[in-house]
N, C-alpha and C positions, 0 to 999 in steps of 0.2 A: 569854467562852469564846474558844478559837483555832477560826481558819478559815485554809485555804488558799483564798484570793481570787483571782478574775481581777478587778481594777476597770479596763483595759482591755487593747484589743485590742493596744494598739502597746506594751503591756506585759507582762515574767512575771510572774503569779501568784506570789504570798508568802503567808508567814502573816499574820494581821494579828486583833489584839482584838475583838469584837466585840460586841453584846448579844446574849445566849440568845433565839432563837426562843419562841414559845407557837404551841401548836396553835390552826388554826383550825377550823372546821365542816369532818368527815370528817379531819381527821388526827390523828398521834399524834404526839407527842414524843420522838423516841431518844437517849436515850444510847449515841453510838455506839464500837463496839468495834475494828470495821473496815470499810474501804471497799476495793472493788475495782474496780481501774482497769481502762478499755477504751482502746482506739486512738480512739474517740469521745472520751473526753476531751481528747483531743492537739487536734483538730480543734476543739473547744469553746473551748478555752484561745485559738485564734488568729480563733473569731467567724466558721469556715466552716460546723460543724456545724450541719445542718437544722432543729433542737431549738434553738438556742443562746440563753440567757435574756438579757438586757439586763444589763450591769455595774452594779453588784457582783455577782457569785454566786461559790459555792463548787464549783469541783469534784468530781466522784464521784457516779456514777450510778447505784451499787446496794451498800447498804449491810446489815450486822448489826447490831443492837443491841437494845438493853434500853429497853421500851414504861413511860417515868416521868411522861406527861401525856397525858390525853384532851383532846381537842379537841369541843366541841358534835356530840350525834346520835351519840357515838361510844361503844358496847357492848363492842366486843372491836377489835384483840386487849388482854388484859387490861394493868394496869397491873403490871409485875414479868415479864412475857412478855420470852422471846430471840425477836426476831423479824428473817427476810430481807427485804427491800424494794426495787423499781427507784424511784426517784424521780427519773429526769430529773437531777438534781444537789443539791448541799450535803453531799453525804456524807464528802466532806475536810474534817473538820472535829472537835469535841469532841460537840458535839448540834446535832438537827435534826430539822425536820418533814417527815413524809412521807403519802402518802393510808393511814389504816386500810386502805381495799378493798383495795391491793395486796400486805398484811403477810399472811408465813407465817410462822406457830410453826417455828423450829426444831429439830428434835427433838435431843435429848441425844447423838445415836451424831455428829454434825455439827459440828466448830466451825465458832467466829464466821470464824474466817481463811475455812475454803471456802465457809461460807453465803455471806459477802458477795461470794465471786466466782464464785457458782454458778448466778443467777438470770441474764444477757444473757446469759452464753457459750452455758452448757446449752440456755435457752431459747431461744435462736439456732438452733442447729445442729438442736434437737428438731423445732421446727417446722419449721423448713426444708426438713427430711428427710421428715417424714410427711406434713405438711400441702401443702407446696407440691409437693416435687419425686416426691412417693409412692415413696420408693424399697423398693425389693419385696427380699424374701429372694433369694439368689442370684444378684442384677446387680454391677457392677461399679461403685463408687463411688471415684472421683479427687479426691482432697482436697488444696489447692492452700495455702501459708503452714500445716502440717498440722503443726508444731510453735508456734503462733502462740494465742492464747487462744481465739480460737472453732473455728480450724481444725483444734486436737488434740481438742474436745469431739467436733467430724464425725467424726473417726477412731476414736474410742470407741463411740458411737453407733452410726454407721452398722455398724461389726463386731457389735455388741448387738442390730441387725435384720436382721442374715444378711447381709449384702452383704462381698465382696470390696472391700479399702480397697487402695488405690493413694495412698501419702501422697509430697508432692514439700514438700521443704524444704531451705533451705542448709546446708549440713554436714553432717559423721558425725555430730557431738553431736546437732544439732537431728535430724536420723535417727533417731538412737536411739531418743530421746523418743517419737517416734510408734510406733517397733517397740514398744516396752513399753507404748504403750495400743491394740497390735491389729490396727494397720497387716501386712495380707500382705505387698504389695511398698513397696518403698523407692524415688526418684530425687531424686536431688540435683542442684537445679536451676542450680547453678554449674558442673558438667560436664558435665551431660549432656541430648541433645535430650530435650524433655518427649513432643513429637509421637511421636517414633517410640518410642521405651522405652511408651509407651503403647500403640500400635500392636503394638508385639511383644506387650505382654499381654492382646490382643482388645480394644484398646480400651476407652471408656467410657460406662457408660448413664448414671449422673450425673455431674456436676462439681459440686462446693461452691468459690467462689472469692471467698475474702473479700481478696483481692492485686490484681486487676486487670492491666492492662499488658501486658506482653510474653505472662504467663500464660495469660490469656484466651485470645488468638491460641493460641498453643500448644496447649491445651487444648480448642480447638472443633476445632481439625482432627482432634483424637486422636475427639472424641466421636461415639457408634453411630448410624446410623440410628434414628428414636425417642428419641434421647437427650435429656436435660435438663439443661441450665447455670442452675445457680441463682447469681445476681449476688448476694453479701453486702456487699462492699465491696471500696474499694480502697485497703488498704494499701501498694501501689507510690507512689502518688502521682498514677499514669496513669489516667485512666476511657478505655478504649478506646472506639472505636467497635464498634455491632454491623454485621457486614452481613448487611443481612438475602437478599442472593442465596445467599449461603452456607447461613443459615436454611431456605431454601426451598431448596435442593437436597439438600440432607441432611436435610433432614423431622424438626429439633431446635427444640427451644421454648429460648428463652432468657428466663429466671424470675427476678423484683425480690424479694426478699425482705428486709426491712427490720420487724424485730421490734418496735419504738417505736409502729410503725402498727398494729400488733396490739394495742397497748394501747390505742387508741381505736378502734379497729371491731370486732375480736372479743376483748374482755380475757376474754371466760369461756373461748377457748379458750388464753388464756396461763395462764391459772391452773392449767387442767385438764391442761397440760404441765408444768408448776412440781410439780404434785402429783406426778402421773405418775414425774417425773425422782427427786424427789426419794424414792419409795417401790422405785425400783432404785437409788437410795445406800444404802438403808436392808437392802436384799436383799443388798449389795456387788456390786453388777454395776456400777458405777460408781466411777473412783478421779481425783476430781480432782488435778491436778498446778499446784502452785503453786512457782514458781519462787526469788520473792524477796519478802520479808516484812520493810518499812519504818515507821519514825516518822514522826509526820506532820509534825513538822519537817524530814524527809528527803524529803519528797511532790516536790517538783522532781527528785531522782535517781530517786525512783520511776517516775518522765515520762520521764524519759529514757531509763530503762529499755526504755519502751516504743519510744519513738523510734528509738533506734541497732538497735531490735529484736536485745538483746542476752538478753533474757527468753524464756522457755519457757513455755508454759500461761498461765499470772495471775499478775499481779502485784498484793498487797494492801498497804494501808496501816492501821496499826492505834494509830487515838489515844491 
């Protein structure tokens, strides 16, 4: 079968031949349909990522596909199932094993293209929002890279539990995109101050900031007394410093939210948002946006894509 491999770090990732996987005790077998990329992949590929497995492995960290071997101890999901999956990686690829416990049926109204880019963004932004930062009907939620894979989910979301979206992204295009999933106000961070454009709109009770950098700064001085900065990542490149004199004068909690840890400390409450998410797709209160939709002998521009952050919402790759 093809794989899109990293065999090392001082190296790109290609395709390369392989032998088909077997499940082991608790996995399944997919044939996979599509894989959906994250900015985590980026960072995997060059052996910084937190997660990152030893070379060889395959890129792609949450996939779609069709359940065609059980692995020992393994009941469901059925053999002949369309099922979504996070699996850490190998999802760039033809087929591949993934844990059973994490596989959800996905339902018929769903394709493969948004299932497999549905499970880290959504479940990103879902828990983020409810579990860490409790944002309440009526605050004000500033969503930072807010045309960006997890940062447009924030903007969808956060509008779907009452809060005022305040989205900041480069361009009119990249603007748009958030207007059309909900965003109230608009700022475009190539012209204009984030601080004060936030300021002028009562400031901030939360921040979602999966950008880092310059942002952050910008973005805590904007944020209310009481407020909450939930940390997702840095796609700048920059991990800012926090200060925490700042912290303590302004009475704001600054919040680690890293979704991968939830799949080992609380995975029943990933699932119970995975459900959750997916039963307001299923309502249409959710409309994911997928940008660009690649072969996986194309998986290197799909990367790119991400890179030059030339993509909007997800980017998918589909074997």
């Amino acid at each position: 079968m093809r794989a899109f491999q990293v065999t090392g770090f001082d190296r790109k990732p290609s395709i390369a031949e392989i032998e088909r996987p077997a499940p082991a005790q608790g996995q399944v077998l997919l044939q996979i349909h599509a894989c959906g990329l994250n900015f985590a992949d980026l960072l995997m590929a060059k052996g910084t990522y937190q997660d990152t497995p030893k070379p060889p492995f395959s890129l792609g960290m949450e996939v779609c596909g069709t359940v065609v071997a059980l692995g020992e101890g393994v009941t469901s999901p059925a053999i002949g199932a369309r099922v979504a999956v996070f699996g850490g990686d190998g999802g760039l690829a033809d087929y591949g094993v993934f844990p059973a416990a994490n596989c959800l049926v996905v339902p018929d109204s769903m394709s493969s293209e948004i299932a497999a880019g549905f499970y880290v963004a959504y479940g990103t932004s879902h828990l983020a929002l409810t579990d860490r930062a409790r944002l309440q009907a009526g605050e004000t939620l500033l969503v930072l890279g807010a045309a960006g894979g997890v940062g447009l989910t924030a903007v969808e979301i956060g509008k779907a539990l009452g809060a005022t979206v305040i989205a900041v992204a480069r361009g009119a295009d990249k603007l748009a995109v958030a207007k059309a999933a909900g965003a109230d106000h608009l700022i475009d961070s190539e012209t204009t101050d984030i601080t004060e454009a936030v300021k002028a709109l009562g400031g901030a009770d939360v921040v979602y900031d999966p950008v880092g950098g310059a942002g952050f700064k910008a973005a805590m001085r904007a944020t209310n007394p009481k407020g909450r900065i939930i940390v997702i990542g840095f796609a700048s490149g920059d991990v800012p410093p926090v200060p925490a004199n700042i912290i303590l004068v302004k009475n704001i909690d600054v919040l680690g939210f890293y979704w991968g840890g939830y799949l080992k400390f609380r995975p029943d409450l990933v699932m119970e948002s995975i459900r959750a998410l997916m039963a307001m797709h299923a309502a249409g209160n959710l409309h994911p946006h997928i940008s660009n939709v690649l072969p996986l002998d194309q998986a290197d521009k799909a990367l790119e894509l991400l890179a030059s952050r030339k993509s909007t919402g997800k980017v998918v790759v589909t074997p």
